[in-house]
C-alpha positions as CSV (number, residue, x, y, z in Angstrom):
1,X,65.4,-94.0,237.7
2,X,66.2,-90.4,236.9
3,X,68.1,-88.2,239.9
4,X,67.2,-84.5,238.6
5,X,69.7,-81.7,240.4
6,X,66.8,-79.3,239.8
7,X,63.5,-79.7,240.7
8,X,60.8,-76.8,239.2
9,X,57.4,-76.9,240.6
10,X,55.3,-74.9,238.3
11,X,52.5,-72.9,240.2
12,X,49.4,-75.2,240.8
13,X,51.5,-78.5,240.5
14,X,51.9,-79.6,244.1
15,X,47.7,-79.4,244.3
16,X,48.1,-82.7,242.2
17,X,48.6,-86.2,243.6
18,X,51.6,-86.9,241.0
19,X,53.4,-83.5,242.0
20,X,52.7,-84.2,246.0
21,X,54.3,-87.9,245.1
22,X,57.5,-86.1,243.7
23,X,57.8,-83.5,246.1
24,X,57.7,-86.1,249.2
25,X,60.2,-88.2,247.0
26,X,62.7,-85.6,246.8
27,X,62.4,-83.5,249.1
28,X,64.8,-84.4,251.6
29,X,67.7,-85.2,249.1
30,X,70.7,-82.8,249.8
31,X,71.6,-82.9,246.3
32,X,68.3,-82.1,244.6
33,X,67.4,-78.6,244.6
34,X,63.2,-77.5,245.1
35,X,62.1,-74.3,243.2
36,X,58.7,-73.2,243.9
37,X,57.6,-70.7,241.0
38,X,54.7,-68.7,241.0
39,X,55.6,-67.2,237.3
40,X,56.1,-70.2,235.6
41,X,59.5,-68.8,234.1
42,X,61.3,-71.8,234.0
43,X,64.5,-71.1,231.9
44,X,65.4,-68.0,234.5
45,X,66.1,-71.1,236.9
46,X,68.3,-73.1,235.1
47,X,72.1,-72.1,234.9
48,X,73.8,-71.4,231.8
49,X,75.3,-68.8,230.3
50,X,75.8,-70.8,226.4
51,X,73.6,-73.4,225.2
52,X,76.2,-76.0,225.6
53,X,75.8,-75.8,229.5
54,X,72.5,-74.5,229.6
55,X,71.8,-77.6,228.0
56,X,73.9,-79.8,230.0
57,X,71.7,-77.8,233.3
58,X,68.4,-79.1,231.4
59,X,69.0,-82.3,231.0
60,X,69.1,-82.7,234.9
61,X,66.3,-80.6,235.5
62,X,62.8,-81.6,236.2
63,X,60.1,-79.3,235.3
64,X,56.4,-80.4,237.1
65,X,53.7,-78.6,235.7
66,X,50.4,-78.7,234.6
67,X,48.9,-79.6,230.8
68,X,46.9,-76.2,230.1
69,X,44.8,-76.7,226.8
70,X,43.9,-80.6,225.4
71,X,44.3,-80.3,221.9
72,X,46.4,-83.6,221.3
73,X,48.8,-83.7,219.0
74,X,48.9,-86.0,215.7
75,X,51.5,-88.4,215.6
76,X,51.4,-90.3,212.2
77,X,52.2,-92.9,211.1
78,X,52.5,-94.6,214.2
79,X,49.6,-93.8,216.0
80,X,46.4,-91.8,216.0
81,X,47.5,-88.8,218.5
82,X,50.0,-87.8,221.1
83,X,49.9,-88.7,224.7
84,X,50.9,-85.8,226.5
85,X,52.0,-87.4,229.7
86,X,55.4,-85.7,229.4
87,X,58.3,-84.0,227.1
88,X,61.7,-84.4,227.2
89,X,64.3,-87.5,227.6
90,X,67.1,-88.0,230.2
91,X,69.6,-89.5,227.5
92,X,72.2,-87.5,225.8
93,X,71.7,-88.9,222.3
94,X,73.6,-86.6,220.2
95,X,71.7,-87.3,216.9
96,X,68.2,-87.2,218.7
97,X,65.4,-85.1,216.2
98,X,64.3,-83.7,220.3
99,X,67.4,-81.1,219.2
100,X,65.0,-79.8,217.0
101,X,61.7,-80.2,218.7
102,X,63.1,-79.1,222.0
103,X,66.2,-77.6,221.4
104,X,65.9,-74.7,223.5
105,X,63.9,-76.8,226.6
106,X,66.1,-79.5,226.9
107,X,64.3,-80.3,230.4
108,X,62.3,-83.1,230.9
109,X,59.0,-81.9,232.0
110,X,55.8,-84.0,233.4
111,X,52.4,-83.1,233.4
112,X,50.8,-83.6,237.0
113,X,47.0,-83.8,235.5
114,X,46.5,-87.2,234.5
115,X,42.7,-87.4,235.2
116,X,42.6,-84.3,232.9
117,X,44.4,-85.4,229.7
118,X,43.1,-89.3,230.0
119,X,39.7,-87.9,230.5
120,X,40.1,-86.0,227.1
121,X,41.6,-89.6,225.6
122,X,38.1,-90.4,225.8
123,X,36.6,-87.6,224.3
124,X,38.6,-88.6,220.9
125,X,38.2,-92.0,221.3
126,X,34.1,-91.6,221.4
127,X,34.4,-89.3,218.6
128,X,36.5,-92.1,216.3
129,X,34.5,-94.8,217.1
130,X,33.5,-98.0,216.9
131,X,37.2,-97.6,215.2
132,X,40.3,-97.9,217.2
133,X,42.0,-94.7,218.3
134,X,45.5,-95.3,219.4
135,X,47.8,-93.1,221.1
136,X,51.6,-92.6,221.8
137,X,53.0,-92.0,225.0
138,X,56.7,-91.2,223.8
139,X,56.2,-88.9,220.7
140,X,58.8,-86.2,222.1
141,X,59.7,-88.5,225.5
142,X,61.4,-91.2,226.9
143,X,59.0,-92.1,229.5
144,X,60.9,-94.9,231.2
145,X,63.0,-93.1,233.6
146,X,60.9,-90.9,235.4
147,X,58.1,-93.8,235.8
148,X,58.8,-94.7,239.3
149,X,57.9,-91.5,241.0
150,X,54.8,-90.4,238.5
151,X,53.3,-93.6,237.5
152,X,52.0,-91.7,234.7
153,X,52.6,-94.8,232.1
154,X,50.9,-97.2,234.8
155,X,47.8,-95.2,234.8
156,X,47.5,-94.4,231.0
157,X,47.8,-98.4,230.6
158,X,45.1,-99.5,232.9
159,X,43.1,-96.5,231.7
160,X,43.6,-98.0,227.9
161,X,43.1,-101.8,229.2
162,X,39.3,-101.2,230.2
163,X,38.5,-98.9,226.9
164,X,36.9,-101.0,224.3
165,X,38.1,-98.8,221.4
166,X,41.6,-97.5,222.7
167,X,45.3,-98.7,222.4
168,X,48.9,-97.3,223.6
169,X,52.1,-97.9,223.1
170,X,55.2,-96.1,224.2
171,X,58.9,-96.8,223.3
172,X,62.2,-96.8,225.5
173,X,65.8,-96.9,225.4
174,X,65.6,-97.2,229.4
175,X,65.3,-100.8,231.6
176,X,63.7,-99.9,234.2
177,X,60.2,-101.0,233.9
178,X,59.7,-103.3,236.9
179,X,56.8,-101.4,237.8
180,X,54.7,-101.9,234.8
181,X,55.1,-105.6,235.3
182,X,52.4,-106.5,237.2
183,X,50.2,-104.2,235.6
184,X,46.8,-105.2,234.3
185,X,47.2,-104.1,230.7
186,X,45.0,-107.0,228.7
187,X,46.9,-107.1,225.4
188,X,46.1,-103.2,224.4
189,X,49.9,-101.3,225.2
190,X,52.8,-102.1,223.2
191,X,56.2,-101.6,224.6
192,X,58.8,-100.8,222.0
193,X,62.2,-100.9,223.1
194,X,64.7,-98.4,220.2
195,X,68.3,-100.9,220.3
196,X,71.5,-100.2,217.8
197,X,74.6,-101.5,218.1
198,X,77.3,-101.3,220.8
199,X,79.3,-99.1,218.5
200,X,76.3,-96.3,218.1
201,X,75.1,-96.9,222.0
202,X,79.1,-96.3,223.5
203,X,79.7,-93.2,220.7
204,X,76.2,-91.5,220.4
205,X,74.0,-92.7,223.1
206,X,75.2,-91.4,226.4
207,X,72.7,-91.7,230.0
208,X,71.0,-94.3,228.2
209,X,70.2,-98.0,229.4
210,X,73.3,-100.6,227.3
211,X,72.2,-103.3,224.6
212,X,71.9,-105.8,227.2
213,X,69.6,-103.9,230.2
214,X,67.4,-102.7,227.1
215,X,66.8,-106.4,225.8
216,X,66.5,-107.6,229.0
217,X,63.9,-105.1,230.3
218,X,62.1,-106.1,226.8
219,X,62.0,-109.9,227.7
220,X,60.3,-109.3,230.9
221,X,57.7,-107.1,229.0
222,X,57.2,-110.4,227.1
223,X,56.9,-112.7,229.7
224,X,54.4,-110.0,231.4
225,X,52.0,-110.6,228.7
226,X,53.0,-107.1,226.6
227,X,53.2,-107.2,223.4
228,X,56.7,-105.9,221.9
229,X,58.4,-104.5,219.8
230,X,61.8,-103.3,218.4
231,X,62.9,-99.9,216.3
232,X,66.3,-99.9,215.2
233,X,67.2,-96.7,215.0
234,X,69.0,-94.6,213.8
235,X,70.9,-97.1,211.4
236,X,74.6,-95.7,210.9
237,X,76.4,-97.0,208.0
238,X,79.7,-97.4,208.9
239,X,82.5,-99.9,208.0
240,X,81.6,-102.8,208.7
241,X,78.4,-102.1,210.1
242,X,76.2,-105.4,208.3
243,X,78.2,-107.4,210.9
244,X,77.5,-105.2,213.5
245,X,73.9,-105.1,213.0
246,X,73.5,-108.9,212.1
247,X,75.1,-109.6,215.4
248,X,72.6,-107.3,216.8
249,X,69.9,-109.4,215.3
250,X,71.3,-112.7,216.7
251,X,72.2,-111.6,220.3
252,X,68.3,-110.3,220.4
253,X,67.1,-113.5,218.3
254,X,69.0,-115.6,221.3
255,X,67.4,-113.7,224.1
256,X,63.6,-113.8,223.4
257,X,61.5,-116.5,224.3
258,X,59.6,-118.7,222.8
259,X,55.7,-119.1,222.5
260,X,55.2,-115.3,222.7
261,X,51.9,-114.4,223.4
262,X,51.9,-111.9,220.3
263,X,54.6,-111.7,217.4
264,X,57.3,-108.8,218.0
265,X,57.3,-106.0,215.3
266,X,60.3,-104.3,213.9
267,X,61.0,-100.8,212.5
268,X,64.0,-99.5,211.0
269,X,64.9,-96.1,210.6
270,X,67.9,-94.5,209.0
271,X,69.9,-91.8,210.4
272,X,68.7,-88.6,208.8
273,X,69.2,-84.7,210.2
274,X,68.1,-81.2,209.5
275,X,70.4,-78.7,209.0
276,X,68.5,-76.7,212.6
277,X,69.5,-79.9,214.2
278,X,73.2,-80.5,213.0
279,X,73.5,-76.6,214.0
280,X,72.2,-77.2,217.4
281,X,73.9,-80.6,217.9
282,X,77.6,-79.1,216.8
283,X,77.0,-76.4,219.9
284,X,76.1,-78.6,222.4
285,X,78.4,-81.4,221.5
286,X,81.0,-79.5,219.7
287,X,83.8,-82.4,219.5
288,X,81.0,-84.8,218.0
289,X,81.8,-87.3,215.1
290,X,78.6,-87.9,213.7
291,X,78.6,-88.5,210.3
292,X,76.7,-84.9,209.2
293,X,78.4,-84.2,205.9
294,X,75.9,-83.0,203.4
295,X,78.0,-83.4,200.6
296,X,77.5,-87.1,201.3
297,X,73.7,-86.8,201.6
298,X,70.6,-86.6,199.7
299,X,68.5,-83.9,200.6
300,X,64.4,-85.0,200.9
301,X,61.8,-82.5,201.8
302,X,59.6,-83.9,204.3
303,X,55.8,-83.7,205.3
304,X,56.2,-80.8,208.1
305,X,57.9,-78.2,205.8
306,X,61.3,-78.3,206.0
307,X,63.8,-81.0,205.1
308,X,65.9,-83.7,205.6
309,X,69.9,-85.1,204.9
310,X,69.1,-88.7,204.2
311,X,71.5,-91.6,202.8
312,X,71.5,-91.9,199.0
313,X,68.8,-92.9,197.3
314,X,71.4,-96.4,196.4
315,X,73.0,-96.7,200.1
316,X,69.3,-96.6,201.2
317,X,68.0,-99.6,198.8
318,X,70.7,-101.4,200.3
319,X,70.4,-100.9,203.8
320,X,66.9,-102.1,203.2
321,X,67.5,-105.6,201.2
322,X,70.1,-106.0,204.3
323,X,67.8,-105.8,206.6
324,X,64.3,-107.5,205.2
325,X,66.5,-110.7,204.4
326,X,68.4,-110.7,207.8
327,X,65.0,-110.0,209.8
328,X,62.9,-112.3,208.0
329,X,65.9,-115.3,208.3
330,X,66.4,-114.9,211.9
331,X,63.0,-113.5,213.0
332,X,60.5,-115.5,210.6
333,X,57.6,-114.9,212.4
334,X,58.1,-111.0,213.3
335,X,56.1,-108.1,211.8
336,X,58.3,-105.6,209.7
337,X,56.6,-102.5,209.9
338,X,59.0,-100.8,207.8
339,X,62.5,-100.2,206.7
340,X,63.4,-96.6,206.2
């Protein structure tokens, strides 16, 4: 569970069940400051006079505010539209694509209006069907950590479990999901939990849940009914990093049960950057090793308008073979999604 320093109620947000729950959470903790604003300037309230520690401020602040406007956002390939329950993530991934999205809101903000924005989940489901609409909870989030105080992801499941033509899924690199267990979710969220190897957790992924908690808080999701899956992401290659990620495969392979209910799913994702990105990450993290020379990358030009430093176009076809035959040897009845 996330322990913000910083607490930043935007004006209205305390009229709202999930800002009142909050509020009486955290309101006598000595170490957790409450701000009340009634300009909704929420940067002027978080120290930091360079965006290294401005960012290092933001990333243990929580800003509670309220979605204005219900436009959803697309979020292809991987589902139909956005969720907006919230923005932001707790973990210090250095390589994270949020530098880019969020680089200059590193907070992790929740919207209190729940009713609102589900209520508008309807409106596009009506409009698509009798096709299925699905949404994503965890486009720019990590909803996980900040679960046991909103129940924003509890809602937004049983909401989905009783629509006819409506499916979620959200993804995690957090273990904390005890409170979704229980939850009466009938098949229609998928919980996707992002794992890499120890290597890329213990140098890149800092404040987030280890290998172990992650596959464990994926297991119970399985034996809750859920269906699940796995994105292993970014893929670094590094010396010797088929044995890394075969073990990887094993360790997980070991620790699932048997009988699922429904097939796990896998999706791969190279590590990729834009050049906004590897700017912003060598500010914040200026004594970072991630491997961002462009001389040793292809550059691709992506589908938003700007582009990306990918692997070469050979490194990439074998990172691919590597992982279809390992997945498909060690996970024969899983769903690759894609290998990318």
């Amino acid at each position: 569970m996330f322990v913000p320093h910083r607490i930043i109620f935007e004006k209205g947000a305390l009229n709202y069940e999930i800002g009142k729950n909050i509020y009486d959470k955290f309101k006598n903790r000595e170490k957790t400051e409450i701000i009340n604003l009634t300009n909704n300037k929420i940067k002027e309230n978080i120290p930091g006079d360079n965006i290294k520690d401005f960012y290092k401020e933001g990333k243990n602040t929580l800003v509670v505010g309220v979605k204005k406007g219900y436009k959803f956002q697309s979020c292809k390939p991987s589902a139909h539209w956005q969720l907006p329950l919230l923005s932001g993530c707790v973990g210090n991934c250095q390589y994270c694509y949020l530098n880019t999205n969020l680089g200059d809101k590193p907070f992790i903000k929740v919207n209190v209006n729940i009713d609102d924005i589900l209520d508008r989940a309807q409106i596009y489901m009506d409009k698509r069907k009798p096709e299925v609409t699905i949404f994503e909870g965890s486009a720019t989030s990590d909803p996980i950590p900040v679960e046991p105080y909103t129940h924003s992801l509890k809602k937004s499941i049983e909401f989905l479990a009783r629509s006819e033509y409506g499916r979620f899924r959200f993804v995690t690199k957090f273990d904390d999901v005890d409170s979704l267990l229980d939850v009466d979710h009938r098949g229609k969220t998928e919980a996707r939990f992002t794992i890499n190897t120890r290597k890329v957790i213990e140098d890149y992924e800092r404040r987030t849940g280890s290998r172990e908690k992650r596959i464990e808080a994926s297991v119970k999701m399985m034996e809750s009914g859920y269906p699940v899956g796995y994105i292993i992401a970014p893929v670094f290659m590094y010396e010797n990093w088929e044995e890394d990620y075969r073990s990887l495969l094993i360790y997980l392979s070991e620790k699932i049960p048997k009988n699922l209910t429904y097939p796990i799913t896998f999706e791969v994702i190279s590590h990729r950057y834009t050049t906004r990105a590897k700017n912003i990450i060598n500010e914040i993290f200026p004594n970072n090793n991630l491997p961002m020379k462009d001389d040793d990358r292809t550059y691709k030009y992506g589908q938003f308008g700007y582009g990306k430093f990918v692997y070469p176009k050979e490194n990439l076809a074998y990172m691919k073979e590597f992982f279809k035959t390992n997945l498909e040897e060690i996970f024969p009845n899983a769903e690759i999604k894609y290998i990318i």
